[in-house]
ROKEKOL-555856 format. One record per residue (C-alpha): residue in three letters; x, y, z; residue number from 1. Coordinates in Angstrom, 2 decimals. Layout:
N
> Ala; X; Y; Z; NUM
...
//
This chain:
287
> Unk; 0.00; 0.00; 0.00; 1
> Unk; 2.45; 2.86; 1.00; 2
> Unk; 4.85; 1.69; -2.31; 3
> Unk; 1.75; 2.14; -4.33; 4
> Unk; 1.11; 5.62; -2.49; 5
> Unk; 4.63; 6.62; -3.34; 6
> Unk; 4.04; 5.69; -7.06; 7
> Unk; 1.47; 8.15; -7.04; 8
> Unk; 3.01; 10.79; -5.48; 9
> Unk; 5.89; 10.34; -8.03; 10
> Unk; 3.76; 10.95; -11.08; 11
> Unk; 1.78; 13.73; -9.35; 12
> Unk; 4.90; 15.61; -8.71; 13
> Unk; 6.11; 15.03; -12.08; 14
> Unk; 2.98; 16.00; -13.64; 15
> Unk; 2.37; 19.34; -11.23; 16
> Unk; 5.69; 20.40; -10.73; 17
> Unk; 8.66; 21.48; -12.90; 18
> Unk; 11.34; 21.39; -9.45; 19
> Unk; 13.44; 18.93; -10.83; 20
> Unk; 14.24; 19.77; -14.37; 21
> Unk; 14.65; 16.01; -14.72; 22
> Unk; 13.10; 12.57; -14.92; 23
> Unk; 14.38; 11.08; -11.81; 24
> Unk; 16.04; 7.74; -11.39; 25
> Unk; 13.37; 4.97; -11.15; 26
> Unk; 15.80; 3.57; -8.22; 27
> Unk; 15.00; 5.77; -5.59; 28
> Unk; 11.66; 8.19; -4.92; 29
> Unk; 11.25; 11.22; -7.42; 30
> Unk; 13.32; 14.28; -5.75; 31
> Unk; 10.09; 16.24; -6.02; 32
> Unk; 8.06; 14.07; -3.85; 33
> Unk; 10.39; 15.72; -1.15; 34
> Unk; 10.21; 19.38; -2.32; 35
> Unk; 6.52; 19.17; -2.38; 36
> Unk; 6.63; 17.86; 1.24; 37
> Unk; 9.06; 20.66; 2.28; 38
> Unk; 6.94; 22.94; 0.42; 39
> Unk; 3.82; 21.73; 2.37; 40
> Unk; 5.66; 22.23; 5.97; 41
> Unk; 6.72; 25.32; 4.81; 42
> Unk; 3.10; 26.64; 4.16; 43
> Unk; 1.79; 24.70; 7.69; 44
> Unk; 4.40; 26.80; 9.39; 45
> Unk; 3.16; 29.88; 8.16; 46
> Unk; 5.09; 32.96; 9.79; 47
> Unk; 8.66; 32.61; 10.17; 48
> Unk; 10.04; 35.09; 12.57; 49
> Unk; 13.56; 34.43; 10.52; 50
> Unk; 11.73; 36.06; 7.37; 51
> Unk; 10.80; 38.89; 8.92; 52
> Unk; 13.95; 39.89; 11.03; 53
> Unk; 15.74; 39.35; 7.64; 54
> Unk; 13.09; 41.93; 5.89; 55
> Unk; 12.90; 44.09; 9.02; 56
> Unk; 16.62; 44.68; 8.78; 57
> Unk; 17.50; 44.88; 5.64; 58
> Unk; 14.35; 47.39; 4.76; 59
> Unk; 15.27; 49.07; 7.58; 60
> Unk; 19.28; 49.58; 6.70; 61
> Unk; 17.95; 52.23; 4.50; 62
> Unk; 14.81; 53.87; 5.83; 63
> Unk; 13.19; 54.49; 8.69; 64
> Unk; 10.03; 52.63; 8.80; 65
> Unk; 6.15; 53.07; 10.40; 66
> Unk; 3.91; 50.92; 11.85; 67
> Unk; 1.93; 50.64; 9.00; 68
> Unk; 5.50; 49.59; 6.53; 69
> Unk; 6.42; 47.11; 9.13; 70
> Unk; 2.74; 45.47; 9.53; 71
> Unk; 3.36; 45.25; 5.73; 72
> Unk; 7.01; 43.24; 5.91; 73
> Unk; 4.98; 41.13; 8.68; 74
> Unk; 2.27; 40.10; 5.43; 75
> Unk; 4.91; 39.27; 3.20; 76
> Unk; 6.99; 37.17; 5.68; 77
> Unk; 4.12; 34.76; 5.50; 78
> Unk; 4.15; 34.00; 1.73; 79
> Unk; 7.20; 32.18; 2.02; 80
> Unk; 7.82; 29.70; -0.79; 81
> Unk; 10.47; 26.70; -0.73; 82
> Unk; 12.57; 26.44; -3.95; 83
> Unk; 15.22; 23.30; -4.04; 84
> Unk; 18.66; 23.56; -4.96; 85
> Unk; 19.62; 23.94; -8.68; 86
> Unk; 16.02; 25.12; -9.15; 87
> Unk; 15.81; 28.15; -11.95; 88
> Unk; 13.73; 30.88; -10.67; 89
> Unk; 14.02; 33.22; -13.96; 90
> Unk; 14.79; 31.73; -17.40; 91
> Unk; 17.06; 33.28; -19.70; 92
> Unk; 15.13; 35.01; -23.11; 93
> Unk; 12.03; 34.90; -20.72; 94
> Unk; 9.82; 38.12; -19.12; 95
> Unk; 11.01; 37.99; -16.03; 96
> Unk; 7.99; 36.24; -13.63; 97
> Unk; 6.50; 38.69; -10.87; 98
> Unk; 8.82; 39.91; -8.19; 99
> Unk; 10.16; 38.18; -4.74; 100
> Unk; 12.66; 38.58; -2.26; 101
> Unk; 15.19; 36.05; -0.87; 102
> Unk; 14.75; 35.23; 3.25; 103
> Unk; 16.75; 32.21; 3.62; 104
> Unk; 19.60; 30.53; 1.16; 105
> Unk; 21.70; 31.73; -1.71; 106
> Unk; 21.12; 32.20; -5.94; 107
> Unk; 23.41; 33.20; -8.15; 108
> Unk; 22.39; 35.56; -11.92; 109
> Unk; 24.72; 34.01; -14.54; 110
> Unk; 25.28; 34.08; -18.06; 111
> Unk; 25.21; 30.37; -20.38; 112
> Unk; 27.85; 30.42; -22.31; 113
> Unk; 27.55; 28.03; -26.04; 114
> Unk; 30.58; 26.06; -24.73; 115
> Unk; 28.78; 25.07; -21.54; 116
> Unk; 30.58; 27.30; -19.32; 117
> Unk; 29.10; 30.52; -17.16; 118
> Unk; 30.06; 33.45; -15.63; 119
> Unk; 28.28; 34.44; -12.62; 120
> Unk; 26.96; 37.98; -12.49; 121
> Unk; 26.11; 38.28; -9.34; 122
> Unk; 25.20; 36.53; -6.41; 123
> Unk; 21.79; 36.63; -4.67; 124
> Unk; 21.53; 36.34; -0.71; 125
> Unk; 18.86; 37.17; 1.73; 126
> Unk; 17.03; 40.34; 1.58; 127
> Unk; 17.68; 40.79; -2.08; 128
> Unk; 15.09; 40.81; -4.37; 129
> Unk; 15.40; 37.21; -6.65; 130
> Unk; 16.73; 39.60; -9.42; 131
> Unk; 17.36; 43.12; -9.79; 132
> Unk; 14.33; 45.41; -10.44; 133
> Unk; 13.96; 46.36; -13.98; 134
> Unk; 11.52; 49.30; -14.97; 135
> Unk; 10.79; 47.30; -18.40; 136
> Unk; 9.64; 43.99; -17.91; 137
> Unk; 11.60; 42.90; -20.87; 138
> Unk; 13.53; 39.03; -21.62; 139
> Unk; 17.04; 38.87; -19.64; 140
> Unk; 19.78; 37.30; -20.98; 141
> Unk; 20.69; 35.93; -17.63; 142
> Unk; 19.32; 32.70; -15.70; 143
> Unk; 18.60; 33.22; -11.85; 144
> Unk; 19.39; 29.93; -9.96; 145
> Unk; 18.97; 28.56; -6.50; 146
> Unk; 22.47; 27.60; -5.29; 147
> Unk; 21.37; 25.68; -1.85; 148
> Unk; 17.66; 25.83; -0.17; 149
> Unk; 15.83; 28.54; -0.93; 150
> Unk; 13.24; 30.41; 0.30; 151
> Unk; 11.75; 33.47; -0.74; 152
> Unk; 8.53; 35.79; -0.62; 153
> Unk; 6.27; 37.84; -2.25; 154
> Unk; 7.68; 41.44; -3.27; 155
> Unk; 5.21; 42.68; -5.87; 156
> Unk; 4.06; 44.77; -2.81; 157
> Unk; 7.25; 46.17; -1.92; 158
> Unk; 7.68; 47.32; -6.00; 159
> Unk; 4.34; 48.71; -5.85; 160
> Unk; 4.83; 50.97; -3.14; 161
> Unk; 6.30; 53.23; -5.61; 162
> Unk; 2.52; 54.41; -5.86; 163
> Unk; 1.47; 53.60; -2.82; 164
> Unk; 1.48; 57.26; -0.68; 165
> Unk; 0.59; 55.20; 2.41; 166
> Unk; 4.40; 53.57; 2.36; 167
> Unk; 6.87; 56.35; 1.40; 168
> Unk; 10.13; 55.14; 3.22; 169
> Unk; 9.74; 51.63; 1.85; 170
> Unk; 9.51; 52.88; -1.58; 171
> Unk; 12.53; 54.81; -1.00; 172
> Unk; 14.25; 51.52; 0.36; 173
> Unk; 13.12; 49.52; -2.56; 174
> Unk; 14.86; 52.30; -4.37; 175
> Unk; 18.03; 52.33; -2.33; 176
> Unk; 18.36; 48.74; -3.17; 177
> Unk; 17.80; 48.94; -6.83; 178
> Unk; 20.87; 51.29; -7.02; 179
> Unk; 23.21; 49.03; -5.08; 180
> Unk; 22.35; 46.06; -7.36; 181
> Unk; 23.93; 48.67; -9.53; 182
> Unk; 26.72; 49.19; -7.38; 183
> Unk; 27.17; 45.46; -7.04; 184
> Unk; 27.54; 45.07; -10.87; 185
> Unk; 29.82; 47.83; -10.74; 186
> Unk; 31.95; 46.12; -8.15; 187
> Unk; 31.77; 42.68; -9.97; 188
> Unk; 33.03; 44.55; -13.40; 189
> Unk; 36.19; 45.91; -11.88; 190
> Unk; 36.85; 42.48; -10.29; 191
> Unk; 36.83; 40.61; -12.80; 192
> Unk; 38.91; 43.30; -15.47; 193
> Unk; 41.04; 44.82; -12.93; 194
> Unk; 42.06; 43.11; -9.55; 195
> Unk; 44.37; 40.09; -8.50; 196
> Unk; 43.70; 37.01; -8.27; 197
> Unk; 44.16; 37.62; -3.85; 198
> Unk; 41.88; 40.94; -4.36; 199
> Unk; 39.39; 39.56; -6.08; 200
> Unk; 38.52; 36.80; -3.36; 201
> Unk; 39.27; 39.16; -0.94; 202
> Unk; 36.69; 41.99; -1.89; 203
> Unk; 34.17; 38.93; -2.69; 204
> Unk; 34.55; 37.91; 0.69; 205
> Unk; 34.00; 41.52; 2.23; 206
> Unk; 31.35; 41.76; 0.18; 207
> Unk; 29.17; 39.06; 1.12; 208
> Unk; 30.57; 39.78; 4.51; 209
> Unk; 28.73; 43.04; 4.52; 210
> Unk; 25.60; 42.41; 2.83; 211
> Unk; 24.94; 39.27; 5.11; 212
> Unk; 26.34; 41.69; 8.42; 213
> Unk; 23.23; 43.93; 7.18; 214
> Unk; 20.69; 40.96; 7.57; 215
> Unk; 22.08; 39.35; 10.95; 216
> Unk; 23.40; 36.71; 9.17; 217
> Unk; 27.30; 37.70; 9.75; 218
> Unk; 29.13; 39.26; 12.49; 219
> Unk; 32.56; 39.02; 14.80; 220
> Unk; 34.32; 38.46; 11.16; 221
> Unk; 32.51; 35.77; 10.28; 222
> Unk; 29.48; 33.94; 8.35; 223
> Unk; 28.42; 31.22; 6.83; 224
> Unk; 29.86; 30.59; 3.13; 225
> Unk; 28.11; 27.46; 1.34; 226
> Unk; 29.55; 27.76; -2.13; 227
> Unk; 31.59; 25.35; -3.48; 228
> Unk; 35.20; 26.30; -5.04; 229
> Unk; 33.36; 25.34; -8.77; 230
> Unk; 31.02; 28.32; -8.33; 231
> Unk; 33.38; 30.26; -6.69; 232
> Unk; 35.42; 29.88; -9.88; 233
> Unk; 32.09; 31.35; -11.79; 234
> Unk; 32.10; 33.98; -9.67; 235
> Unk; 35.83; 35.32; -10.38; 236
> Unk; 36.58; 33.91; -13.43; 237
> Unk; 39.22; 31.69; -12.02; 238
> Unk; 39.98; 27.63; -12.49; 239
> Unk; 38.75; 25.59; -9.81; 240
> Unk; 42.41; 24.72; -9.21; 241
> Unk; 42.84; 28.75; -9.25; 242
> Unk; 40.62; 29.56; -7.03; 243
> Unk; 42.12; 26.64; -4.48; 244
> Unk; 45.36; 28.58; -4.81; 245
> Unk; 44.08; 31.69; -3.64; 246
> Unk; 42.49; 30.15; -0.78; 247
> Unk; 45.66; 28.44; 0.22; 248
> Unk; 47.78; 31.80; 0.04; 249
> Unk; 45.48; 34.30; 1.79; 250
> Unk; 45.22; 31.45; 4.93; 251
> Unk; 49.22; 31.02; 4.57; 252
> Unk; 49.14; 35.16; 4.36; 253
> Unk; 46.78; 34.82; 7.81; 254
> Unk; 44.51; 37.41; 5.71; 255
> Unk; 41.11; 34.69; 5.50; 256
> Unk; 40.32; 31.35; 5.94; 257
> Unk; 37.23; 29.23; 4.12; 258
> Unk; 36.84; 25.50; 5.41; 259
> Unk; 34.07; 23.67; 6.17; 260
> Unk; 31.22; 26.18; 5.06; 261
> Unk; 32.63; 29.05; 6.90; 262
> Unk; 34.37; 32.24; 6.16; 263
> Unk; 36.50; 34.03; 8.25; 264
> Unk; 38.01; 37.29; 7.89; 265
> Unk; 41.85; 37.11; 10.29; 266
> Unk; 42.35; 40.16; 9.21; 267
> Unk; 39.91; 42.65; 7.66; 268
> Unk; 42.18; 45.75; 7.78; 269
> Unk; 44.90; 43.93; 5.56; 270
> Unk; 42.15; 42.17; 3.33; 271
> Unk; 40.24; 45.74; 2.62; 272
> Unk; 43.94; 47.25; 1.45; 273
> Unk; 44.60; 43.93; -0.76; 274
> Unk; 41.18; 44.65; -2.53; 275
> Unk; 40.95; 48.04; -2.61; 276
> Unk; 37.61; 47.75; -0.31; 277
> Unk; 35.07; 50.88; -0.29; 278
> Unk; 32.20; 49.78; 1.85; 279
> Unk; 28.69; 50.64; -0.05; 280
> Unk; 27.83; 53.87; 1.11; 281
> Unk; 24.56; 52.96; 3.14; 282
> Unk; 22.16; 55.76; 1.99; 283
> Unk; 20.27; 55.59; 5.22; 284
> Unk; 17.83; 58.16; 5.84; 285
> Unk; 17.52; 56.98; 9.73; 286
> Unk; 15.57; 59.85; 11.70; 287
//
């Protein structure tokens, strides 16, 4: 009985959902089975206090908000919705699908290249929107994936407040943030053309260092770094044996150390000089 219930479940996730991107081995139960189950607890648990500290604080890194803005964060943080690893949340060539905002795991925005390879553009963590807000809801060239669990909500409130008079300092926030995913592509640009191999991994680090720091996710030089050296290598444009290198010299150096999903920054003086580190101006308008 519960092998034929499993059956079932197999070919209603394959017929209802799309999680996978692939048949899965007859061997073992469909992979989807288990994101529709995590999906399901997700819903049952309904508010997350985790998804709204992370929306609290990063909204409020850049505006001061009111009750009213902050009963809306509190709305969203209960539309969270569970996306597996390796899951694409916008297709390349595609209108990009209405708006959400990461509260728990990592993405990454890259570029397909014809020979199989990709260059990551940038690197989405919690309380960024899934992609950067675009004013023309045109086709992207660029695929937005989930690089570990992922959870995100609803933001098609947080874009609308644009013409919402009732939420002023979250539309300027919403603003804020679309200029530093600006800044961010800057920073990734100059990276990638200009810096050495040891400044490149070095202002990566300080970079995710900050914008998790923002969200409570980071502190005392610290945080938790899930990628794997293969997309680290997408992200700088490096050899996996490259990017090992680097690693190895900045520990030797006693500048960082990355081992066993964690990231810490010895020294963050020494590593801001070796990549020429300007923290994002944070264009707070705290009363």
């Amino acid at each position: 009985m519960c092998g034929s219930v499993v059956l079932q479940s197999r070919e209603v996730a394959r017929r209802k959902t799309t999680c996978c991107g692939q048949n899965c081995p007859p061997a073992r139960p469909c992979c989807c089975v288990l994101v529709i189950l995590k999906a399901q607890a997700l819903s049952s648990a309904g508010y997350q206090p985790s998804h709204l500290r992370v929306l609290a604080l990063g909204f409020s890194a850049f505006a001061s908000l009111s009750d009213a803005e902050s009963d809306l964060l509190r709305s969203l943080a209960e539309t969270a919705r569970y996306h597996p690893p390796s899951q694409d949340l916008h297709a390349a060539e595609m209108p990009p699908p209405p708006p959400r905002m990461i509260v728990a795991g990592w993405a990454a925005q890259y570029r397909q290249l014809a020979n199989g390879q990709r260059q990551i553009i940038g690197l989405r963590l919690p309380g960024d929107f899934v992609a950067p807000l675009r004013q023309l809801r045109l086709p992207s060239s660029c695929v937005v994936t989930a690089l570990t669990e992922l959870e995100t909500v609803d933001a098609q409130p947080l874009v609308d407040t644009d013409t919402e008079p009732a939420h002023p300092n979250l539309a300027q926030a919403v603003g804020v943030m679309a200029h530093m995913d600006y800044m961010l592509l800057s920073d990734q640009i100059v990276r990638l053309g200009r810096q050495t191999a040891g400044g490149r991994f070095a202002h990566l680090m300080l970079d995710l260092y900050e914008r998790l720091s923002r969200v409570g996710l980071a502190g005392d030089d610290r945080f938790a770094m899930p990628l794997t050296q293969e997309v680290l290598a997408d992200v700088l444009g490096f050899s996996v044996v490259h990017v090992n290198r680097t690693i190895q010299q900045l520990r030797l150096d006693r500048l960082l150390d990355v081992r066993n999903g964690t990231a810490v920054l010895i020294q963050r003086d020494r590593l801001q000089d070796l990549a020429s580190w300007t923290p994002p101006a944070e264009a707070s308008v705290q009363q």
